[in-house]
C-alpha positions in Angstrom: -31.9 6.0 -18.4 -30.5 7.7 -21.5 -26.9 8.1 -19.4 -27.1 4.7 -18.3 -27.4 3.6 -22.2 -24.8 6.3 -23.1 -21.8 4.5 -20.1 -22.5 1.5 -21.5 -22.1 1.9 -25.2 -18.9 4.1 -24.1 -17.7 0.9 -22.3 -18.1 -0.9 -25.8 -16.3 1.5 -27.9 -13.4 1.9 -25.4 -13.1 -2.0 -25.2 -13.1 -2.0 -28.8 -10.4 0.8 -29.3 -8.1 -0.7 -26.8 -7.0 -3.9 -25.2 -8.3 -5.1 -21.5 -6.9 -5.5 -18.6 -7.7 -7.0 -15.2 -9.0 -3.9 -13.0 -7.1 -3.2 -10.3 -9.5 -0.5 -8.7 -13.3 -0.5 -8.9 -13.7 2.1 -6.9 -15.3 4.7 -10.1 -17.5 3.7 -12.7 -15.8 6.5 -14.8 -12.3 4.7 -14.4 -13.5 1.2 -15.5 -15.4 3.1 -18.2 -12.5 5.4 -19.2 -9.4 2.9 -18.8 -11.4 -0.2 -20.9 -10.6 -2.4 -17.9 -13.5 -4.5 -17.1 -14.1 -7.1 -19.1 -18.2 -6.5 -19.2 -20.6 -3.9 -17.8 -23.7 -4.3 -16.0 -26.5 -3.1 -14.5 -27.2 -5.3 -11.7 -25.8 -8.2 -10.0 -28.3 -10.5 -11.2 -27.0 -10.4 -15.2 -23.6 -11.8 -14.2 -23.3 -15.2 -16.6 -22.5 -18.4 -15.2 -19.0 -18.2 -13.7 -17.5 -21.7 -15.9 -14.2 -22.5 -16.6 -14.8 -20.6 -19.7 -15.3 -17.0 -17.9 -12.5 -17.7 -15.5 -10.8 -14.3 -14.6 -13.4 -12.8 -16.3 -14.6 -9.3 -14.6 -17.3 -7.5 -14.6 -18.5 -4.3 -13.0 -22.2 -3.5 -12.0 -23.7 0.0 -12.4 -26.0 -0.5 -9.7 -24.1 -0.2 -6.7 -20.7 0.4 -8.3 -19.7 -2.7 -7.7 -16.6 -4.9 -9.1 -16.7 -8.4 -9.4 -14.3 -11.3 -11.1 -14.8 -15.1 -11.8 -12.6 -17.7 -9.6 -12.7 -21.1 -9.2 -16.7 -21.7 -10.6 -17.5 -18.4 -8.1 -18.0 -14.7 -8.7 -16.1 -12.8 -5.9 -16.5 -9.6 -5.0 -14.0 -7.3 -4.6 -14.6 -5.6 -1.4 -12.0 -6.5 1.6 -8.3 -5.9 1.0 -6.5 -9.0 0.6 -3.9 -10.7 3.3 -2.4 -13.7 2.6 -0.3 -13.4 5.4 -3.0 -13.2 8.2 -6.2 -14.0 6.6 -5.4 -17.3 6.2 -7.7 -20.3 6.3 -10.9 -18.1 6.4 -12.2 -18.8 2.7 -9.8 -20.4 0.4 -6.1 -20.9 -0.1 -3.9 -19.4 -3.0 -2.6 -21.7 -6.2 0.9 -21.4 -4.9 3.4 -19.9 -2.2 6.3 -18.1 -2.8 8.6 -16.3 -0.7 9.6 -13.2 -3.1 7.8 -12.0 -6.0 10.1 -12.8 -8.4 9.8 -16.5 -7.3 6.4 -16.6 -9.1 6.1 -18.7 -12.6 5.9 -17.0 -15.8 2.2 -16.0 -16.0 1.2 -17.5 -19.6 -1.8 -19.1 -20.9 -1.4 -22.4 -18.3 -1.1 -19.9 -15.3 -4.2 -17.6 -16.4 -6.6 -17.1 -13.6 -4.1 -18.8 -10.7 -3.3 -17.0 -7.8 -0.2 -16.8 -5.8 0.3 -15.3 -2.6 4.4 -13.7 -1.9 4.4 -14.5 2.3 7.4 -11.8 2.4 4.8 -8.7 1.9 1.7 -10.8 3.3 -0.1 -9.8 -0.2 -1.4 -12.1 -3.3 -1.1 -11.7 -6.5 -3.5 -12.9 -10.0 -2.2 -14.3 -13.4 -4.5 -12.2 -15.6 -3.8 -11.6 -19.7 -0.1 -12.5 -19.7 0.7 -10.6 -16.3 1.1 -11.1 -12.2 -1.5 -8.5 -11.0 -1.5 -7.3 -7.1 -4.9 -8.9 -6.2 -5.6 -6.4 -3.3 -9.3 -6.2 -3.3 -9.7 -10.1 -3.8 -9.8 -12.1 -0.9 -7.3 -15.0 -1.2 -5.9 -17.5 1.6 -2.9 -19.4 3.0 -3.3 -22.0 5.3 -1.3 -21.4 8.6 1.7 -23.3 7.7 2.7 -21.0 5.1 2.4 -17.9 7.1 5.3 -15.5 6.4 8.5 -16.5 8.5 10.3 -12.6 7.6 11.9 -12.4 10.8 12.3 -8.6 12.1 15.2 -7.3 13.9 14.7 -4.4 16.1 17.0 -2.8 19.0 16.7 0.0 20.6 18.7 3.1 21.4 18.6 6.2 24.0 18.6 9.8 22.6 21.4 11.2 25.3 19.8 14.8 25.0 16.6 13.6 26.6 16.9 10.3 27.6 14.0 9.2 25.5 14.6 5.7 23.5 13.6 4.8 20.3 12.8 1.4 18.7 15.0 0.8 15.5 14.5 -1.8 12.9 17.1 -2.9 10.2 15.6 -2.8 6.9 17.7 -4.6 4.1 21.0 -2.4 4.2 19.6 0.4 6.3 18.7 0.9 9.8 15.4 3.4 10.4 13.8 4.7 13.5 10.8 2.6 14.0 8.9 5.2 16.0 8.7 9.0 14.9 11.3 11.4 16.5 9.7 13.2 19.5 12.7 15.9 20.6 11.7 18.8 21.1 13.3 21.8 19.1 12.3 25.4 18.1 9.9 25.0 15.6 8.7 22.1 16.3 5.1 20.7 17.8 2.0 18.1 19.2 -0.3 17.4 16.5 -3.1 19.2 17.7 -1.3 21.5 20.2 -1.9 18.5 22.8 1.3 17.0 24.5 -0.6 13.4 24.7 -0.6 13.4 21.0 3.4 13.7 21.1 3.5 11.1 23.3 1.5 9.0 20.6 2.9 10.2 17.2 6.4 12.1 18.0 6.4 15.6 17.5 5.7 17.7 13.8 8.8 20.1 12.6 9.8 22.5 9.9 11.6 21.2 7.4 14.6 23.2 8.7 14.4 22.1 12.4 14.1 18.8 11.0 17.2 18.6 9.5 18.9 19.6 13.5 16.4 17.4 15.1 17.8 13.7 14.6 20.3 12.2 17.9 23.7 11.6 17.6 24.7 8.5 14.5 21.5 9.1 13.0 20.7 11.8 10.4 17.4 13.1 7.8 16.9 10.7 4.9 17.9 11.8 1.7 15.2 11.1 -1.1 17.4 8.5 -2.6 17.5 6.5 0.7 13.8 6.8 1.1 14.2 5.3 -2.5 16.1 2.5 -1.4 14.2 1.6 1.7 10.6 1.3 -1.0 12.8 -0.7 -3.8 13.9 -3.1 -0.6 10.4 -4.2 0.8 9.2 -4.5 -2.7 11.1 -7.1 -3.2 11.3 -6.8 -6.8 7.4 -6.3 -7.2 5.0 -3.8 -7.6 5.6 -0.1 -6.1 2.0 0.6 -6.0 2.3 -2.1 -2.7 4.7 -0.4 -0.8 2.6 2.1 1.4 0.8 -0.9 2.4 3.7 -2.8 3.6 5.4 0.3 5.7 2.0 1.1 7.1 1.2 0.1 10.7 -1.2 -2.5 11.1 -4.0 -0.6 13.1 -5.2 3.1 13.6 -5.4 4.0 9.9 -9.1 5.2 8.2 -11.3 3.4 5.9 -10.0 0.5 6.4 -6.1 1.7 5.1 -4.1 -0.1 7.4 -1.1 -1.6 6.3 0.6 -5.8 7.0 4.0 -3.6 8.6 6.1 -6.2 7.1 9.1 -4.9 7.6 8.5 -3.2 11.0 8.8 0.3 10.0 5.4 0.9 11.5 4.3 4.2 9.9 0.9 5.9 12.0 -1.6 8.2 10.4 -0.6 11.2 12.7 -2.5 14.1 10.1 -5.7 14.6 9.3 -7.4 12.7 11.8 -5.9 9.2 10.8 -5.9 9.5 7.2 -2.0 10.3 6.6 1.5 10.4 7.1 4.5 12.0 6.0 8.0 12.2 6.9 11.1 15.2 5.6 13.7 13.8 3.4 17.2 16.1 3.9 17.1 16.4 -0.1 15.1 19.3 -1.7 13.4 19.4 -5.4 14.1 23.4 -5.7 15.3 25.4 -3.0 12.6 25.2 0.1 11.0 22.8 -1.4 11.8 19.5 0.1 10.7 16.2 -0.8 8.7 14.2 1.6 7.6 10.2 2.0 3.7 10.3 1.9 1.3 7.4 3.1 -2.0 7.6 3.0 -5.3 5.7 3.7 -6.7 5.8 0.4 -3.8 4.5 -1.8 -1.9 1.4 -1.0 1.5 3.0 -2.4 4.0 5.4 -1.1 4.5 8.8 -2.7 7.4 11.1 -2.7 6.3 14.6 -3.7 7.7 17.7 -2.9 6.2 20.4 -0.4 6.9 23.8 2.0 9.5 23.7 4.0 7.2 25.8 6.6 4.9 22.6 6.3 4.8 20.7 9.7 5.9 17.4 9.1 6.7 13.7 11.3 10.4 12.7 10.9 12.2 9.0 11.0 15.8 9.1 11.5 17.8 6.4 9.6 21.4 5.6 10.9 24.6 6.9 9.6 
């Protein structure tokens, strides 16, 4: 009881110390405690107030159950399933406004404070809370089936002469990636698991330096900064944090990870049992140290750190 008293009164001095913002992750009592980001703590579920017009994007999160929770429309929500405007539509209720592109939302002042909008280019919505657009992805918020997203994805294919294999592309903005992961077979290269069905399924794994032999003829290893570019283009202008979730495939990922695959690029979990993907880039951060894309279940971003070259890694191809 004692440490229960003792979070609490830390909440109050944090919140005191420095401003609040809408919480974009309840998953740890410590980081709603530590960041100042809730906008009241609880014990249990039964001393949230009356959710009024005057609490409206209020939040709150409960100690008992670690639990986050934030005032809408006269209605506590909680935050539990990851929101899709895009395909979840119609199932609860429908978003303030539409827009195609991020940048297309209004300025988010007093007037706008507690609206949501939902960007039908990434399938994602977003909340006006304290003078900002915040990615609402643990709030469930709707479209109706009109304003389903109409990004149109072109895909073609092409034949790897060396094997006859083919591979489904898909033009991204200005570039044109693999949209399946390479699966030639070179020295130093292997099936996840050792098992050939699993390179049937997920491509094969390589060295960084039989990577960088491995991609067909007009294709070649990204370079970081075109892994760069291909995250700034299906932001759209909005929030990095997003973009794991918009290259991820749609299905196999754990704990509920998956991703809305927007753009086509279809990343799979291939490591760890469905928890992960990475892919080489060409460009290293020191020498045999290579930087890599990183998705993972856990996070909704994409990461770009840098590895072993002797690391055993998926690899996309992106066109010359």
């Amino acid at each position: 009881m004692k440490k229960l008293l003792l979070c609490v009164l830390t909440f109050v001095v944090l919140s005191i110390a420095s401003p609040l913002h809408y919480p974009e992750n309840f998953s740890e009592l410590t980081a709603a405690l530590r960041d100042g980001n809730a906008d009241t703590v609880l014990v249990t579920e039964r001393e949230l107030p009356q959710c009024d017009e005057k609490m409206n994007s209020k939040t709150a999160y409960v100690i008992n159950g670690s639990e986050g929770w934030i005032c809408l429309n006269e209605e506590w929500v909680y935050v539990e399933d990851e929101l899709d405007c895009k395909t979840d539509y119609q199932k609860e209720r429908e978003a303030d406004m539409v827009v195609t592109f991020y940048r297309e939302l209004p300025s988010c002042d007093q007037k706008q404070d507690g609206k949501t909008g939902c960007v039908v280019k990434h399938g994602l919505g977003y909340i006006c809370s304290k003078g900002r657009w915040v990615a609402a992805k643990d709030i469930k918020i709707f479209i109706s089936k009109k304003n389903q997203s109409t990004n149109k994805v072109k895909t073609f294919t092409i034949k790897d002469s060396r094997d006859e294999q083919i591979y489904k592309t898909v033009v991204i903005g200005s570039q044109t990636w693999m949209a399946e992961n390479l699966n030639y077979k070179v020295e130093n290269s292997s099936c996840y698991q050792n098992a050939d069905s699993n390179c049937t399924k997920f491509g094969r794994l390589y060295t960084w330096y039989a990577a960088m032999q491995a991609c067909p003829a007009g294709f070649h290893l990204p370079t970081k900064a075109e892994f760069d570019t291909l995250i700034a283009t299906v932001v759209e202008g909005g929030l990095m944090d997003i973009a794991g979730k918009i290259l991820k495939s749609t299905s196999g990922w754990l704990y509920g990870g998956n991703g809305i695959d927007s753009y086509g690029f279809s990343a799979i979990p291939v490591e760890h049992g469905g928890m992960s993907a990475s892919f080489w880039s060409s460009t290293e951060f020191e020498k045999r140290i290579p930087y890599i894309l990183s998705l993972n279940s856990e996070i909704t971003m994409a990461d770009l750190p840098a590895v072993s070259y002797a690391k055993s890694v998926s690899v996309r191809c992106v066109k010359d």
